[in-house]
TIDRENLO-709313 format. One record per atom (N, C-alpha, C): residue in three letters; x, y, z. Coordinates in pm, whole numbers, padded with zeros to 5 digits, always signed. Example, Ala and Ser with C-alpha at 12.3 -4.5 7.8 and 13.67 -1.06 7.14 Angstrom:
# TIDRENLO-709313
ALA+01319-00569+00780 ALA+01230-00450+00780 ALA+01320-00330+00780 SER+01285-00225+00708 SER+01367-00106+00714 SER+01290+00003+00787 
This chain:
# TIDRENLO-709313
UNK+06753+01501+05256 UNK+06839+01542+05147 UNK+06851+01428+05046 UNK+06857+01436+04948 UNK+06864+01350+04801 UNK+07002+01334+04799 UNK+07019+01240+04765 UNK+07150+01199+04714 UNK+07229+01268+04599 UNK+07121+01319+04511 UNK+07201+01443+04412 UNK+07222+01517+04445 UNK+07164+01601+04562 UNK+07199+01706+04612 UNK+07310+01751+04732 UNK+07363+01636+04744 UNK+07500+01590+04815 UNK+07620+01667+04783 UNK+07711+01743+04776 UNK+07844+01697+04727 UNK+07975+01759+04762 UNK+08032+01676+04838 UNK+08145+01733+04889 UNK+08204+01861+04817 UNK+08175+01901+04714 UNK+08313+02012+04651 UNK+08199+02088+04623 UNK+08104+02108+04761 UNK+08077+02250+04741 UNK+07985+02299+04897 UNK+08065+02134+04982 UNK+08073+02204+05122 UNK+08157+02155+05203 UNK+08236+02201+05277 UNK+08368+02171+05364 UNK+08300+01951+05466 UNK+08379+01920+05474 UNK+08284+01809+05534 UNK+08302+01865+05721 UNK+08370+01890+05788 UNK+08396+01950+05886 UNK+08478+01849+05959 UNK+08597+01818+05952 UNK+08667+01732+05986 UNK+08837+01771+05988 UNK+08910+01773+06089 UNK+09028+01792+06084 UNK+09130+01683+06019 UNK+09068+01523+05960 UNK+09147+01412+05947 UNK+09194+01414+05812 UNK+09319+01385+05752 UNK+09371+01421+05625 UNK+09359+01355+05568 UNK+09359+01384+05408 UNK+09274+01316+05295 UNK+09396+01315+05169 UNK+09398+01237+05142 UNK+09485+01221+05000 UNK+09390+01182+04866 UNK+09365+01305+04804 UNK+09283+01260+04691 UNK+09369+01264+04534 UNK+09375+01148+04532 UNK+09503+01174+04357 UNK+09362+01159+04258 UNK+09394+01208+04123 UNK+09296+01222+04043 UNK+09388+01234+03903 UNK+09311+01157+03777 UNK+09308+01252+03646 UNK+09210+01318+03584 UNK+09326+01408+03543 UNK+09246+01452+03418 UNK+09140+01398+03306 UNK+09170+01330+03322 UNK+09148+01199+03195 UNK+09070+01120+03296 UNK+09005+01171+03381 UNK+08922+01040+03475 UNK+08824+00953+03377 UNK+08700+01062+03338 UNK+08637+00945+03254 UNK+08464+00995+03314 UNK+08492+00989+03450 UNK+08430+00979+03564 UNK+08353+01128+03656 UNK+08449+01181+03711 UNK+08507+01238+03795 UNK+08529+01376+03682 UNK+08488+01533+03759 UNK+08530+01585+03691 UNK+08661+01685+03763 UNK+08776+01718+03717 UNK+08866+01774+03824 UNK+08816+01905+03917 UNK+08727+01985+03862 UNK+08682+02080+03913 UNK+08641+02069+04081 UNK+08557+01927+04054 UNK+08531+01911+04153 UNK+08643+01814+04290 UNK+08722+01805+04225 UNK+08852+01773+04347 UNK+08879+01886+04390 UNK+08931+01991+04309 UNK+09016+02103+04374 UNK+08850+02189+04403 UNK+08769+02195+04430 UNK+08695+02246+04495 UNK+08665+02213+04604 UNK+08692+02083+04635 UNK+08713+01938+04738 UNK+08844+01999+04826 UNK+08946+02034+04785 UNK+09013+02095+04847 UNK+09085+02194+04877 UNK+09010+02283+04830 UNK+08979+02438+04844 UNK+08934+02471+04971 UNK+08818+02414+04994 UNK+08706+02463+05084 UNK+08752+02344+05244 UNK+08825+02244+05189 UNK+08890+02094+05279 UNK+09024+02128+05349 UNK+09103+02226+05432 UNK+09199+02233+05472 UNK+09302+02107+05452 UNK+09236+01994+05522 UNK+09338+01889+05528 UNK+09388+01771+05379 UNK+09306+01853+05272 UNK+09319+01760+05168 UNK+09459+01788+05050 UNK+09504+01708+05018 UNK+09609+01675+04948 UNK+09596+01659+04809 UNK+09642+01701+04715 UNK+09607+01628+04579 UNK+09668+01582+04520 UNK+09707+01525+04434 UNK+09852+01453+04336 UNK+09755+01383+04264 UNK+09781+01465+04115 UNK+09738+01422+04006 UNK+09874+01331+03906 UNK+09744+01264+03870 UNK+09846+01145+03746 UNK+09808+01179+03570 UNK+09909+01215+03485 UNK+09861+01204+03365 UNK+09771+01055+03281 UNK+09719+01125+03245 UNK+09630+00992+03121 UNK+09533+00887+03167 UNK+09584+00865+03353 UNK+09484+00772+03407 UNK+09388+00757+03392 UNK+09249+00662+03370 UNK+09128+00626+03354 UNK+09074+00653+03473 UNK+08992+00641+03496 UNK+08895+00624+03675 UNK+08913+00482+03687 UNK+08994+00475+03839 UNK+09030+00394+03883 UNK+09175+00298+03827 UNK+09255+00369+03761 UNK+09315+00321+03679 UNK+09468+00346+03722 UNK+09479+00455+03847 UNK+09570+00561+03880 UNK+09693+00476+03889 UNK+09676+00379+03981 UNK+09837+00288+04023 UNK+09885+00210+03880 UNK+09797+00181+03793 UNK+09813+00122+03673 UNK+09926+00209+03517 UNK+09900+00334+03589 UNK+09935+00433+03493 UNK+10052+00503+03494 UNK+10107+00507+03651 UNK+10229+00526+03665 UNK+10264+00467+03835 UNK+10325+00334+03860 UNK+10300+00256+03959 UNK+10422+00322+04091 UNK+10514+00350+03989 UNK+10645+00500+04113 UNK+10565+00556+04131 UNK+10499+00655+04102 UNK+10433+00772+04115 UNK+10275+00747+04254 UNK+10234+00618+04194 UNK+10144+00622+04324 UNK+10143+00538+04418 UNK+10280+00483+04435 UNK+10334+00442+04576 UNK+10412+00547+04663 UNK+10458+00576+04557 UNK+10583+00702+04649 UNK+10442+00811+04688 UNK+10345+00818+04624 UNK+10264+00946+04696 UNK+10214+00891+04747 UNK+10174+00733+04829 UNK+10094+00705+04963 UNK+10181+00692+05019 UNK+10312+00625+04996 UNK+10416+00647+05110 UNK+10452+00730+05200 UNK+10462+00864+05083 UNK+10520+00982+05124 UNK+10410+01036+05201 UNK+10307+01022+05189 UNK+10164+01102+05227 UNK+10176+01002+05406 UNK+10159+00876+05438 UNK+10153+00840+05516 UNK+10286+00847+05617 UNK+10402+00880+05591 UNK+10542+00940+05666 UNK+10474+01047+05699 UNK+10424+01146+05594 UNK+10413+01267+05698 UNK+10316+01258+05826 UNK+10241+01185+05813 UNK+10162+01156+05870 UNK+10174+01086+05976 UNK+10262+01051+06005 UNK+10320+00913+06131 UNK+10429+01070+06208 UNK+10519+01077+06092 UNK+10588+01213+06144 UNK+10548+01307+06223 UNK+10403+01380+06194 UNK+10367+01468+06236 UNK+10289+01421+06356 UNK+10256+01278+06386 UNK+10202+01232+06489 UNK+10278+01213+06633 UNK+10392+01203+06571 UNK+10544+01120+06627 UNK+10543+01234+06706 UNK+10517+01414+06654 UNK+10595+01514+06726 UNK+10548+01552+06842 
């Protein structure tokens, strides 16, 4: 298989382990289609988008916003382990 012909958001990877994918609009990069197709077809994936961010730019752009969503993302996650 080629490396172009790769791509997660348009086949499940087959994995039960949870994924936090934050993204913008405004990536640059990255097109959103292909996140939420990423987790469409991905049961365990998460999304939390940031306005205006660049690619790679996300914690830079609003720094509350993407601590409190790994925080919050990793509590549930300890939580739901805990039970």
């Amino acid at each position: 298989m080629k490396v172009d012909d790769f791509s997660l958001a348009q086949s499940p990877i087959g994995t039960h382990i949870p994924m936090l994918v934050m993204y913008s609009l405004n990536d640059g990069y990255i097109q959103i289609k292909d996140a939420l197709e990423f987790a469409e077809i991905n049961r365990n994936v998460e999304l939390q988008e940031f306005e205006g961010a660049r690619h790679c730019r996300l914690r830079n752009s609003n720094v509350e916003l993407y601590e409190r969503t790994l925080k919050d993302f990793v509590a549930r996650l300890l939580n739901e382990r805990a039970k």
